[in-house]
Steps between C-alpha positions, in 0.01 A plus 500: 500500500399410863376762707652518884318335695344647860715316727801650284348880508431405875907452539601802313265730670728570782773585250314744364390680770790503689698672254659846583542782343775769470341813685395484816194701667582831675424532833340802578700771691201774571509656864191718551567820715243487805461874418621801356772719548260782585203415667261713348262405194134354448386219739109517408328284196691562151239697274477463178408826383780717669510753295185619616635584846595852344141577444587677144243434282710550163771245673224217538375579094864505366577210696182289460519546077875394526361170629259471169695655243887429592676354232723303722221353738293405185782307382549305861157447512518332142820288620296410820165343173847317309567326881138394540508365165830318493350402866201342319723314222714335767164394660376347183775279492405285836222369250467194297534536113284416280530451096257452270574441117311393182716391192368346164641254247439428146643202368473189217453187615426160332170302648587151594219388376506596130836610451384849351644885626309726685550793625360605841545755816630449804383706792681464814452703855732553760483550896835493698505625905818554660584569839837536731455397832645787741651232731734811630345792474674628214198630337345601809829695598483705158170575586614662846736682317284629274270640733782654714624677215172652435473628825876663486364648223184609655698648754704657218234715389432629862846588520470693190208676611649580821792673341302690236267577768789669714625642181186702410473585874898602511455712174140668615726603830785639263229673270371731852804550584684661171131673508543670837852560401387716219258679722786574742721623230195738293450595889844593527538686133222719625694613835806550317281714231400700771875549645534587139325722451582668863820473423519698188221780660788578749776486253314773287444700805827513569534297839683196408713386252518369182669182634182420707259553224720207269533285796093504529461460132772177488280348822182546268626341199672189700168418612324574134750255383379182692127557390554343126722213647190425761260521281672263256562259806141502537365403146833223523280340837181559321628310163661225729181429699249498190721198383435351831141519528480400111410823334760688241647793637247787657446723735424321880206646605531587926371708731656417812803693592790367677482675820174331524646150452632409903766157563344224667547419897660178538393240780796212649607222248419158483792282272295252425232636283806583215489126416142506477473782281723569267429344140838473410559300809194279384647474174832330596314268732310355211786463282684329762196257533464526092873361479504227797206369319647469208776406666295160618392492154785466334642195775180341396612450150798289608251253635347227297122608309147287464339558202212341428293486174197384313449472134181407257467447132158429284525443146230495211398558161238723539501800694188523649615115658791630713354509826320128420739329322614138698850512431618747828908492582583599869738448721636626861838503612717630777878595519807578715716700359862645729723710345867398383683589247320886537614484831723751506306762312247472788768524751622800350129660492501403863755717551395784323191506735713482810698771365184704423316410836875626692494837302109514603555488862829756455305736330224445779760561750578845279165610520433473869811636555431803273152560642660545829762730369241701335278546813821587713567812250177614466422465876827713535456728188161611718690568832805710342250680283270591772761606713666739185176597456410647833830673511442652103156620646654640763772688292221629253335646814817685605594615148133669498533697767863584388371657129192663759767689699751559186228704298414682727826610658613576109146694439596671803877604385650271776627224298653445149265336221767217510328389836177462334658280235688250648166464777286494153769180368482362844149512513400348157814238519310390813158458379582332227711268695160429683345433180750244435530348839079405538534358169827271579273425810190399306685320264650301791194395652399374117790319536448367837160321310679415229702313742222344741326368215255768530347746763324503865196523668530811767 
């Protein structure tokens, strides 16, 4: 059979390349909001270690082992060494290959001389280079790809330390605050032991009523009541953040108390550094590049292939002879090959890549969406808190003075004991409320660098 000749290949080249395919590239669609909807947030240089801004020495430990010991980060960090691997096999193949073989024979022949058998070895060696031509960039392309993927996954593993980061940070927070709750609550059983115990003294002396002395003791054992549930609360967070940090579940060791932890000040916003970063954000860029690489690769294949190759054979009887024996086969050769009756196999992979490179840029579109979204909330989630806050700490204020005036107007026989109680509920409702409030605010602001990518320079 008689190969095509070049000026034939030169004829259907324009065939082949000009043929469509079925899905078309997505436009993109992504507008970027000059700012955001409240213009408050970090403007300085993103810092990497943000968690540190809290100044809590326990935070930075629990945090910092998380980083070494996380399950979940270990296992990004081995995806990101199967990248740089597959990275290095797709690089490999932009080489020439090279074969080497040795084979031996033993046969019977008859000498044409004498007419007699004899028996004899053959030894015969083999070297055989190949090597396709990357007339358009098909190789080259795969190789992009390659290393774009290993950067989304790069960028993978930041992302996952990012959010385990916040996590441990998030959980620490939750940890001081179910701590100070039990404080207030133990400081509460002890002021309701003390109405108690009043309570019953003036019962037994005759000047109140029965009805005041079960009204203190149902006050007392409300507030004896929560102490199991906190405490079990607290060894639930404790058990939840060993698994974090990569240790079974134990007792956190801390010293800090939450009214010692105080929420970050916030300077004005600048949009632009959320693109820069956020690793999720990084992430669907290089898979977008990963996939319009791929993309080119795949085209590529449709288009006619160079190979070139080399060959060499020696043959002897004697072993030790290979390398000198006089009878050496070689050849070189060239050929152009196009695809044709595959054609539409290729096609079809062609379209798979378009496919994958359109749901790349969608979900790329997602993310920055997303990240915006997320910033907007937490941004917000800090200004509603702060304001509920103020107004809590306010209320706590007034329902101190209220239970200051209500004991002693009932120690003095002006009031009822029922005054004392509801100022007592009011009281211990709000400073718990507090509690709750500062730690919705912390967690927002370990949102807010969950959302930025990380933290801020004051």
């Amino acid at each position: 059979m008689r190969r095509a000749s070049l000026p034939a290949l030169a004829l259907l080249l324009p065939l082949l390349s000009g043929c469509a395919t079925q899905v078309e590239k997505a436009p993109s669609s992504l507008p970027i909001p000059q700012q955001w909807r409240q213009k408050v947030g970090p403007s300085a240089a993103p810092e990497a270690n943000w968690w540190r801004a809290f100044a809590d020495a326990d935070l930075n430990r629990l945090v910092e082992q998380a980083l070494r010991h996380n399950p979940d980060i270990l296992i990004a960090r081995s995806r990101v060494d199967q990248y740089r691997a597959q990275l290095r096999a797709a690089a490999g193949d932009n080489f020439p290959t090279l074969d080497a073989g040795i084979g031996v024979t033993r046969a019977r022949t008859l000498s044409a001389a004498t007419g007699a058998p004899h028996d004899g070895d053959v030894y015969q060696g083999l070297l055989q280079a190949n090597y396709q031509v990357d007339l358009w960039g098909a190789r080259s392309s795969s190789i992009e790809a390659a290393r774009a993927s290993l950067a989304a996954q790069q960028a993978a593993a930041a992302a996952e330390e990012l959010t385990i980061a916040t996590s441990v940070a998030s959980g620490y927070m939750s940890l001081l605050a179910l701590d100070e709750q039990l404080r207030v609550t133990e400081a509460t059983l002890a002021t309701r032991e003390n109405s108690l115990n009043l309570a019953r003294r003036q019962f037994e002396a005759g000047y109140t009523s029965r009805l005041e002395w079960m009204q203190a003791a149902a006050e007392y054992q409300t507030a004896k009541a929560q102490i199991p549930q906190l405490k079990h609360q607290i060894a639930q967070q404790e058990n939840a953040l060993s698994i974090l940090v990569g240790m079974n579940p134990r007792h956190i060791a801390r010293q800090s108390r939450f009214t010692q932890v105080m929420p970050q000040r916030l300077p004005a916003l600048l949009p632009s550094a959320l693109l820069q970063r956020r690793p999720d954000i990084a992430q669907a860029q290089r898979q977008l590049l990963a996939a319009d690489r791929s993309l080119a690769s795949s085209q590529a294949q449709l288009l006619p292939s160079l190979n070139l190759t080399a060959s060499g054979t020696l043959k002897t009887s004697v072993l030790h002879q290979l390398l000198d024996n006089p009878f050496r086969l070689w050849s070189v050769g060239g050929s152009v090959l196009a695809p044709l009756l595959n054609r539409e196999a290729l096609t079809a992979q062609v379209d798979v890549s378009m496919a994958t490179r359109n749901q790349a840029l969608y979900n790329y579109e997602k993310v920055v969406r997303n990240a915006f979204s997320e910033v907007n909330d937490a941004l917000d989630a800090i200004q509603q808190t702060q304001a509920q806050l103020a107004e809590v700490e306010k209320q706590q204020e007034i329902a101190a003075d209220t239970l200051r005036i209500a004991r002693n107007r009932y120690q003095n026989g002006y009031a009822s004991y029922l005054d004392e109680l509801d100022a007592q509920r009011t009281l211990f409702s709000a400073q718990l409320n507090v509690v709750q409030l500062k730690n919705n605010l912390l967690r927002a602001q370990i949102d807010l660098y969950r959302a930025l990518g990380g933290g801020w320079q004051p």
